[in-house]
C-alpha positions, 0 to 999 in steps of 0.5 A, spaced: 529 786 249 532 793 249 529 799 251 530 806 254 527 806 261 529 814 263 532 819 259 535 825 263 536 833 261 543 834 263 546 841 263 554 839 263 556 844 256 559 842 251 565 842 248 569 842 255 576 841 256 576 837 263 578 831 261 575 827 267 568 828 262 570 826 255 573 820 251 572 815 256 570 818 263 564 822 258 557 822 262 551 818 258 544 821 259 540 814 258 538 808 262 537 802 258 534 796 260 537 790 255 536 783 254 538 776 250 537 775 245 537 782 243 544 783 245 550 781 240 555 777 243 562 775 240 564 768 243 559 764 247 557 766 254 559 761 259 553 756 262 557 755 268 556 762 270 551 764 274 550 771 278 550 778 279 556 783 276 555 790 279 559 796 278 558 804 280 561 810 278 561 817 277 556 819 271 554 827 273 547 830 269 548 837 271 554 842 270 558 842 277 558 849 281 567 849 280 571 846 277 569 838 276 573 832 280 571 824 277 569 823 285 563 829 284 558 825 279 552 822 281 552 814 282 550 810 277 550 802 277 550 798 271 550 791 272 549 784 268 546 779 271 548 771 268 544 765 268 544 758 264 547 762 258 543 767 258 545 775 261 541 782 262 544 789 262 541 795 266 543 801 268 540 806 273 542 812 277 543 811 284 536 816 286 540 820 293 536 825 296 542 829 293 540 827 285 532 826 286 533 834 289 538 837 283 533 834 278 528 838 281 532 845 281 535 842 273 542 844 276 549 843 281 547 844 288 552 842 291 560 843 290 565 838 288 571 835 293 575 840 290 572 846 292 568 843 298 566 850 301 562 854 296 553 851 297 550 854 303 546 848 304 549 843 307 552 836 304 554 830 306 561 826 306 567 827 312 567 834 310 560 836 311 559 839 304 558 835 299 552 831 295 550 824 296 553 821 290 553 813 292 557 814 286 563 810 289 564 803 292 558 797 292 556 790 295 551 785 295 548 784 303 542 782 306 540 780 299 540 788 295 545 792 293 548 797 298 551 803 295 555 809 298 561 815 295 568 814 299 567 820 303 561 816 307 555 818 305 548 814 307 548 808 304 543 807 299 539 800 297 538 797 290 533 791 287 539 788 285 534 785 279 530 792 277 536 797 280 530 801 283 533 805 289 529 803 294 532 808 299 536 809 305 538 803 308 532 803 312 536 797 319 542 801 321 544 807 317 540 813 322 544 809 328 550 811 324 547 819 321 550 824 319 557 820 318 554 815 315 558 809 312 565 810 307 568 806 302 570 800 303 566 796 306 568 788 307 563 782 306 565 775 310 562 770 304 562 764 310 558 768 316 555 773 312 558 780 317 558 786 313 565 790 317 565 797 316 567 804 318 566 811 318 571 818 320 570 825 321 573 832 322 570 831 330 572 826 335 572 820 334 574 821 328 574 814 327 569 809 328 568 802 325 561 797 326 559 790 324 553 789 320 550 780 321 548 776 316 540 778 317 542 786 316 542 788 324 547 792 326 551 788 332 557 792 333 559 799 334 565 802 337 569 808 336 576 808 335 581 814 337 585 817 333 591 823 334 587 828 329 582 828 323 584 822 318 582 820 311 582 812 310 579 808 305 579 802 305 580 796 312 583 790 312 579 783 314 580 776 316 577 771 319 578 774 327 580 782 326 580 787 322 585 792 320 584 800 320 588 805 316 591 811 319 596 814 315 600 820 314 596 823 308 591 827 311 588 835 311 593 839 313 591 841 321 592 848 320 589 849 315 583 845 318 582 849 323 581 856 319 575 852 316 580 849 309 582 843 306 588 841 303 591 835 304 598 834 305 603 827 305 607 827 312 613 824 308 616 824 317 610 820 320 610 813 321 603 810 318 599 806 323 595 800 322 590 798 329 589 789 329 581 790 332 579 783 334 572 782 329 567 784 335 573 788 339 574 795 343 578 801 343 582 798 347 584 792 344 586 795 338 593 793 337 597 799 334 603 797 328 607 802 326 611 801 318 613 807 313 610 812 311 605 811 305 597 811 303 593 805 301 588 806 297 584 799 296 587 792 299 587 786 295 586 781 301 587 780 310 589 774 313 591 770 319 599 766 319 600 763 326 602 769 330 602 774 325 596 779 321 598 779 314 595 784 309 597 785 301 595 791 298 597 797 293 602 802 296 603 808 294 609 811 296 608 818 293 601 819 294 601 827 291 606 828 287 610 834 286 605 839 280 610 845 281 612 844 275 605 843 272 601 850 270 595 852 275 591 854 270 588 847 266 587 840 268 595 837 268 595 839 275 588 834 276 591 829 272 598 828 276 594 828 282 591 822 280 596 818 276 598 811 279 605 812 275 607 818 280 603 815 286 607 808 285 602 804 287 603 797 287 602 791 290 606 790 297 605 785 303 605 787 311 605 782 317 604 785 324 606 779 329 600 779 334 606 776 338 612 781 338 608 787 336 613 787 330 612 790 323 615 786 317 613 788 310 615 788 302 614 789 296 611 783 292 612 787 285 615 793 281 609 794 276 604 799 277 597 795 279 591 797 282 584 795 284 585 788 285 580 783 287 580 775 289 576 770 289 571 772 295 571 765 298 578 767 300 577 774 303 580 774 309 583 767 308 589 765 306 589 765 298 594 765 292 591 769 287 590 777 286 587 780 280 589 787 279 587 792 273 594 795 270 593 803 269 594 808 264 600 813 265 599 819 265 592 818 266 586 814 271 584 809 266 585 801 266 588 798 259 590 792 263 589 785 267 594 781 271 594 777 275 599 774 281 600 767 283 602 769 290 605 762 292 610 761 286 611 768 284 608 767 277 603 772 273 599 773 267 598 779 264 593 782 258 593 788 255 587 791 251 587 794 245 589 802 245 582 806 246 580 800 250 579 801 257 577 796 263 573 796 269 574 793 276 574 785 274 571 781 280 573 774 280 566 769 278 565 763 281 565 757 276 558 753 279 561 746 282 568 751 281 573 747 287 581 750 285 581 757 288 582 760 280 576 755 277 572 762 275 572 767 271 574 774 270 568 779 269 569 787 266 566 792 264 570 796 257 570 802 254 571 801 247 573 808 244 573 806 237 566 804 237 563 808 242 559 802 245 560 799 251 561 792 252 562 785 257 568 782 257 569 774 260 575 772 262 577 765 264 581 766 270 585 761 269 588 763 263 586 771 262 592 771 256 587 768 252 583 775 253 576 774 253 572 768 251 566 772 250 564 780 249 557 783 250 556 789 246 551 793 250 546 799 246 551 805 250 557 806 251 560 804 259 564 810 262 571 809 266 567 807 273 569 807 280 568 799 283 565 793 282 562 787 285 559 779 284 555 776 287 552 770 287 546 767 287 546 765 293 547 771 297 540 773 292 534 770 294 530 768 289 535 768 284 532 763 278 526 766 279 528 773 279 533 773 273 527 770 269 522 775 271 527 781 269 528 777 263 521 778 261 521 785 264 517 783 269 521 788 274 
């Protein structure tokens, strides 16, 4: 079965030279809904595979009021579901009141994150301007898929096998209103809690929550900060949390006269607050390290006295662009150039005892968005898989993955004009050795212009794909994925088969 479920009517004019809206960051205008055995498949699918494969990003319909940023376009998930050999692919935008508001009026209404003062409406987000995309980060808990853009926004719920949006989470997203949550939130697989914060421009400018298995909201506090900061991601084991404030943040002067403009304080330490899982204000335990931005971690976890948590630090997070032209979009391909920003994979350990900060790099390659089998998230692990960028330019055309007890990696390269999506690992059924799985992708295949479903067998990625889904469009460079597996979706086997008849 293939079929087209909506069409929209963008307005984005054609040809444009933003480079964040052709080859592999163009918008597709359609939602397709596809099935075996009507999907060509190269390789066999394996039986041991069962779950959910959800990835969002940015997919704008209209033509933005300035100068358009990848993080500005309307959410849109494309997911595959797997099951006894068989697979599903759907995509669906994420229906925000923002998006079901633009659709009505047939253009932009809201500004992008570039030019955040220039609607009379008011938006969403930290800075109080901007649409609700949802188009950033996105897990599975309490059995639907929750959806939210990086700059918090109200998190926004799915049917994890139609891609309906069902709305604003109904529980306890208005005891969060208007700061919402941001990207990334942490799922504990083995207790169910959902960790998460949110910041603003006001005080508190931080706040961090816990969401339990049932999808209630135990635990709420407010974490003071010395200013306005900009985080994006948290630390998460077994008992703690670890929240960012780091030194690159709006300039304060600027702030004050009502814009934004990010600096990087080379001369200001970076901070990272130990909260116990259920903790207060007052019992985060501030570590101070150097000066550097994080944009994602790979995993957190508990070492006798110390704290450890591995992630891809930037050490040059806006690189210097005087040399580069204003006019054009050199400047806006810098700033987002993983190569300028040095991202790579580093480990810092915060000693609970001696309030000490050791930290090191674990590797000298360029690597970003690394994922882990989620049983050890917030526990001790040994495998990091990581996305290898492009340089010059935010695309992913690589995988390589990290033994972190022997030191040892594998690496695997895409075929030029192919690019990667972030690829979480997939638990093999019966699976018992933490790399017994699979890795699951998203490709961007410039030279067919169809998107495809890439596996990979985690143990041995070197060996590229074992199977590849070609799908009826192309899949455009997206932002972050997730996998879920059936057990955390309640009645998986009987709603696989429903969707598969088109029953949803």
């Amino acid at each position: 079965m293939k079929t087209i479920s909506f069409h929209a009517s963008p307005t984005i004019v054609w040809p444009n030279e933003n480079p964040y809206l052709n080859d592999a960051w163009r918008p597709v205008d359609t939602e397709w809904t596809a099935t075996s055995p009507d999907l060509e498949i190269i390789g066999e699918i394996p039986r041991d595979l069962s779950g959910l494969y959800v990835r969002n990003g940015h997919n704008p319909v209209h033509e933005s009021m300035g100068r358009y940023h990848p993080y500005d376009g309307d959410g849109m998930v494309h997911a595959m579901a797997f099951h006894g050999g068989k697979v599903q692919y759907r995509n669906r935008w994420v229906r925000t009141v923002g998006f079901l508001a633009e659709q009505a009026a047939g253009k932009s209404l809201w500004p992008g994150i570039i030019e955040p003062r220039k609607a009379a409406l008011r938006g969403w987000g930290s800075i109080g301007a901007m649409k609700d995309n949802a188009g950033t980060d996105i897990i599975v808990h309490g059995g639907k898929i929750l959806a939210a853009m990086s700059q918090c926004s109200e998190p926004y719920r799915m049917s994890p096998f139609s891609l309906e949006t069902t709305g604003v989470e109904p529980n306890w997203a208005r005891a969060l209103f208007p700061r919402g949550i941001c990207s990334h939130f942490k799922v504990d697989e083995h207790t169910g809690h959902m960790m998460f914060f949110n910041f603003g421009e006001t005080p508190p400018y931080m706040n961090y929550g816990v969401v339990d298995r049932d999808n209630q909201l135990i635990h709420f506090e407010p974490i003071d900060l010395p200013g306005p900061r900009w985080p994006h991601d948290l630390g998460m084991t077994e008992n703690y949390c670890v929240l960012h404030d780091l030194p690159l943040f709006f300039d304060p002067e600027r702030l004050r006269q009502g814009s934004h403009r990010l600096g990087f304080w080379r001369d200001v330490p970076s901070r990272f607050g130990v909260i116990p899982r259920f903790g207060k204000n007052a019992d985060v335990r501030w570590f101070e390290a150097e000066p550097c931005y994080v944009l994602h971690l790979s995993n957190t976890f508990e070492d006798g006295d110390e704290v450890v948590m591995d992630g891809c630090i930037q050490t040059n997070p806006l690189p210097d662009l005087s040399g580069l032209p204003t006019e054009g979009y050199e400047r806006l391909k810098a700033m987002l150039d993983l190569h300028l920003q040095k991202a790579r994979m580093h480990r810092w350990r915060f000693n609970l005892r001696t309030g000490q900060t050791r930290e090191e790099d674990l590797d000298d390659q360029v690597t970003e968005f690394p994922m882990v089998n989620g049983l050890h998230n917030g526990r001790s692990y040994r495998y990091s898989y990581n996305a290898i960028p492009s340089k010059g330019f935010w695309l992913l055309e690589g995988l390589k993955k990290y033994d972190l007890l022997t030191g040892q990696t594998q690496t695997y390269m895409l075929p030029q004009g192919c690019y990667l999506s972030e690829a979480p690992f997939a638990q093999r059924r019966g699976a018992t050795a933490e790399d017994d799985g699979y890795l699951v992708t998203f490709l961007t295949n410039l030279s067919t212009g169809k998107g495809e479903c890439a596996i990979f067998d985690a143990r041995d990625i070197t060996r590229g794909p074992v199977a590849r889904i070609v799908l009826p469009q192309q899949v455009p460079t997206g932002a972050h994925a997730f996998w879920a597996t059936p057990d955390m979706l309640p009645g998986f086997d009987a709603g696989f088969e429903a969707a598969l008849q088109g029953n949803y």
